[in-house]
C-alpha positions, 0 to 999 in steps of 0.5 A, a space after each residue: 049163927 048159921 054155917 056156910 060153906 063158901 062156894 070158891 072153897 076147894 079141898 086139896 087132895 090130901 083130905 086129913 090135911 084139909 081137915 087139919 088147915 080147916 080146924 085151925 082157921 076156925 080156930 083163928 077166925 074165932 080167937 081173931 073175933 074174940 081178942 078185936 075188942 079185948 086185947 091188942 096182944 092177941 089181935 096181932 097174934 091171931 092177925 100173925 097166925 091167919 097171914 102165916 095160913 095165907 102163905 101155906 095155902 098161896 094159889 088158894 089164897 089169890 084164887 080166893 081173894 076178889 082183887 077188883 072188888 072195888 072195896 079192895 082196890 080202893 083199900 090197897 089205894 089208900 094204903 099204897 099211897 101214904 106209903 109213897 107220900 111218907 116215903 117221898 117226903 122221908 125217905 126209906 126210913 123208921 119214920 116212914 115205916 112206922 107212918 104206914 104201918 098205922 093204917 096196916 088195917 088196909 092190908 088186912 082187909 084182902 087178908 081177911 076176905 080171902 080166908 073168910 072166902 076159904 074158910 068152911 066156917 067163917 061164922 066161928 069169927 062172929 061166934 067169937 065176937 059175940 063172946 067177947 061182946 057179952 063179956 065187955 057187957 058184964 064188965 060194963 056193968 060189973 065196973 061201978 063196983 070193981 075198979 079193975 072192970 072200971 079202968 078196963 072199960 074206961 080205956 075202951 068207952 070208945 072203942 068198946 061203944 062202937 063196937 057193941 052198937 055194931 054189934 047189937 045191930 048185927 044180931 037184931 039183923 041175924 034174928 031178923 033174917 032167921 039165922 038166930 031164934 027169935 027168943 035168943 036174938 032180940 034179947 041179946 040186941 036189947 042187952 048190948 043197945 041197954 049196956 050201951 045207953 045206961 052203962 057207956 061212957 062214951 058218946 060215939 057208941 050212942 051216936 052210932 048206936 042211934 043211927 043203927 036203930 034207925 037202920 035196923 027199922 028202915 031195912 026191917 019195914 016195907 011201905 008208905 009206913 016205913 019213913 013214919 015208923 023209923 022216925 018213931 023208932 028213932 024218937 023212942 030211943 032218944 026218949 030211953 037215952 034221956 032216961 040214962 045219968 051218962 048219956 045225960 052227963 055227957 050232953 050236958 058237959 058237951 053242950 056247956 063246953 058249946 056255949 062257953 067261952 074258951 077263956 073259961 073252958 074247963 079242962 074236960 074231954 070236949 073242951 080238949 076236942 074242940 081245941 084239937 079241932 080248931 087247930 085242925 081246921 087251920 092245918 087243913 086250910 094251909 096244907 090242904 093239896 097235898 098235906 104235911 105228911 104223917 110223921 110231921 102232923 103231930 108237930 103241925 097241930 102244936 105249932 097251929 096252937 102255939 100260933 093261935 095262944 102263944 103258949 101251948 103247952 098251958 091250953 088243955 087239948 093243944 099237945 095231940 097226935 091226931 084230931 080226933 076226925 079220920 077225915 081231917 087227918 087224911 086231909 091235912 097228913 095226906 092231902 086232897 088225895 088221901 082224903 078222896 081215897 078214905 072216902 072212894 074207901 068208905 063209900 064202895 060198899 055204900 054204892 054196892 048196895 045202892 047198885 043191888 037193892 033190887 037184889 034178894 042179897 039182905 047182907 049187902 044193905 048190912 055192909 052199907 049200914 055198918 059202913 056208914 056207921 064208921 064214916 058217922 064216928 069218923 068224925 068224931 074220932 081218927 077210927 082208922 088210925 086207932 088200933 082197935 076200932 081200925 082193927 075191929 071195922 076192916 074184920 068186920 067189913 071182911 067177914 060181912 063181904 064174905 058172908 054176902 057171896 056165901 048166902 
C-alpha cells in the first residue's frame, strides 16, 4: 500500500521524540489492523494503547479530529443518546454502563480518525489488515482437515465473511487506482472473493460480497456500457457461487426454512432467525416510539415469543439477546430516535459522496460502497452490536475518511 503523509500533521519540537510517537502508532495502527478479524483480546489491547497515544498528544488530537463532519457528529449522536435513554430508564447503574458500552464502537471512530489524521503512515493499518485476511484464508481452507482451523473459522463465518468480502473489494480498488501492482492486487481480490464463495459458510459475506462486485465494476467503468457490463459482472458471479457445495447448502436450507411450515421447521440456523424475527417485528410494532430500552430488550423477545407458543423455551430460535437485524434492534431498544440516528449514521457517508461525485477524490465513492455494504448485512445480523464486525467497520470507516483527505 502507498505511503501518505497527512497534511494536518505537525511535528513537535522535539524531533527524536516525534520519531519515538511516530513508531509506536505505526505499530498500533497496524496490530490494530491485524487483531480486528483475529482476537477480540488484542482489539481492546491495541484499542487501549491508541487512546493512551491521544491523550499524550491532546492539542494534536482535537486540532486533528474533524468534529463536524457529519460522519462524527451523527456517531456521537447515537451514542450519546442510548446512553440518556438507558440512563433515564435505569438510572446510574451497571445496567446502564454495560448498555452503552455495547456500541462503544461510536467512540472509537473520532478516536481513530484523529490518529489516522496524525499518523505519518496510517497505511501500516491496512498492511496489517491485509496480514490478517490472508491468514483467515489459509484457515479457511486448511479447516476441512484441521479441526482447530475448523471451530476457529466457524466462530467467525460471519464476521470472517464480511470481513474478507470488504476487503477483497479494497484491494481490487488499491489496484485499480494504482496504488498496488497489477499482478500482486487482482490476485490477491480473486484469492479473498474465492475463499469466500468455495470455503464460507456464512451467507453475509456472499451476499455482501456480491454487492461489492457490482460496485467495483460500476466505479471502475465509464459509458452507456457501464449499466450492461455491471449487470453481467453481477450475472457471472452468481453463476461461480452456483458452482460452490456451500453457497449452495446455505440457499437450499434457507429457501426450505422459506416454504415450510413453522410446526415442521427443523432447528437450523434459519429457522432460528425467522423465529427471532418474527418476535421482533412484534416488538417493533408495540415499542416503536420510544423503545424498550436496551437492557430490558432481551426479555421483551422472550415474552413476545412466549405470547405467540405459550412455551418458549420449546421454539428453536425463541431465547435471544438480539434480532439479528441492527435496524429493528434500535428500533425496538431505542426507539423511532435510535433508529433515525443509526441511519442519519449510515447514510453520512453515502450522501458525502453523492455531494462530491464530480470531485477527482475516488476514496470518497469507496467510503460510500463499504458503508452500504454494512447497511446491506445490517439486516441481517446486529453488526453494530456484534464486537468484531461493529469493531472492524468503524476502523475501517476511520482509516477510509482519513485516507480520503490525505490523497
Amino acid at each position: 500500500m502507498s505511503a501518505v503523509v497527512p497534511e494536518h500533521f505537525a511535528a513537535p519540537p522535539d524531533a527524536t521524540a516525534e520519531r519515538v510517537y511516530q513508531r509506536v502508532l505505526s505499530i498500533s495502527l497496524g496490530m490494530l489492523g491485524f487483531f480486528l478479524l483475529f482476537s477480540t483480546a488484542g482489539t481492546a489491547i491495541f484499542m487501549f494503547v491508541l487512546l493512551l497515544l491521544a491523550l499524550a498528544a491532546p492539542q494534536r488530537f482535537w486540532r486533528a479530529v474533524p468534529w463536524r463532519d457529519p460522519v462524527v457528529v451523527s456517531s456521537l449522536l447515537l451514542i450519546a443518546y442510548v446512553a440518556l435513554r438507558t440512563l433515564f430508564e435505569e438510572g446510574f447503574s451497571a445496567a446502564t454502563l454495560k448498555a452503552t458500552n455495547h456500541y462503544h464502537e461510536l467512540l472509537m471512530l473520532p478516536l481513530l480518525y484523529g490518529l489516522m489524521r496524525m499518523s505519518r503512515r496510517p497505511q501500516w493499518f491496512i498492511n496489517g489488515l491485509l496480514m490478517s485476511v490472508l491468514a483467515l484464508c489459509v484457515l479457511a481452507w486448511l479447516a476441512p482437515f484441521n479441526i482447530n482451523a475448523w471451530e476457529f473459522m466457524n466462530r467467525r463465518r460471519i464476521s470472517a465473511g464480511f470481513g474478507l468480502a470488504v476487503c477483497a473489494f479494497l484491494v481490487f480498488e488499491h489496484t485499480r487506482l494504482g496504488h498496488m501492482p497489477r499482478a500482486q492486487g487482482y490476485p490477491i481480490a480473486a484469492f479473498l472473493a474465492a475463499t469466500i464463495i468455495f470455503t464460507g459458510q456464512g451467507r453475509t459475506g456472499q451476499l455482501v460480497l456480491l454487492l461489492l462486485v457490482g460496485c467495483a465494476t460500476f466505479r471502475g467503468l465509464r459509458g452507456r456500457r457501464r449499466l450492461p457490463l455491471t449487470l453481467a459482472a453481477l450475472l457471472l458471479a452468481l453463476a461461480v457461487a452456483g458452482l460452490s457445495p456451500p453457497v449452495r447448502e446455505r440457499m437450499a436450507e434457507t429457501w426450505q426454512a422459506l416454504e415450510t411450515t413453522k410446526s415442521s421447521l427443523e432447528p437450523n440456523s434459519t429457522a432460528g432467525r425467522l423465529e427471532i424475527l418474527h418476535n421482533a417485528l412484534g416488538v417493533a410494532r408495540e415499542h416503536w416510539l420510544l423503545g424498550t430500552g436496551w437492557p430490558e430488550y432481551p426479555d421483551a423477545l422472550r415474552q413476545m415469543s412466549a405470547r405467540r407458543h405459550g412455551v418458549p423455551a420449546s421454539v428453536y430460535g425463541a431465547i435471544s439477546d438480539n434480532p439479528h437485524d441492527e435496524y429493528l434492534l434500535q428500533l425496538g431498544a431505542g426507539g423511532l430516535p435510535a433508529l433515525l440516528l443509526f441511519l442519519l449514521w449510515l447514510a453520512s457517508p453515502m450522501w458525502r459522496a453523492w455531494k462530491e461525485r464530480a470531485a477527482p477524490q475516488p476514496w470518497t465513492g469507496a467510503v460510500a460502497c463499504v458503508a452500504v455494504s454494512f447497511a446491506v448485512a445490517a439486516l441481517f445480523n446486529s453488526l453494530l452490536l456484534d464486537w468484531i464486525e461493529a469493531h472492524f467497520y468503524v476502523a475501517l470507516l476511520a482509516w477510509l475518511l482519513a485516507r480520503r483527505t490525505q490523497d
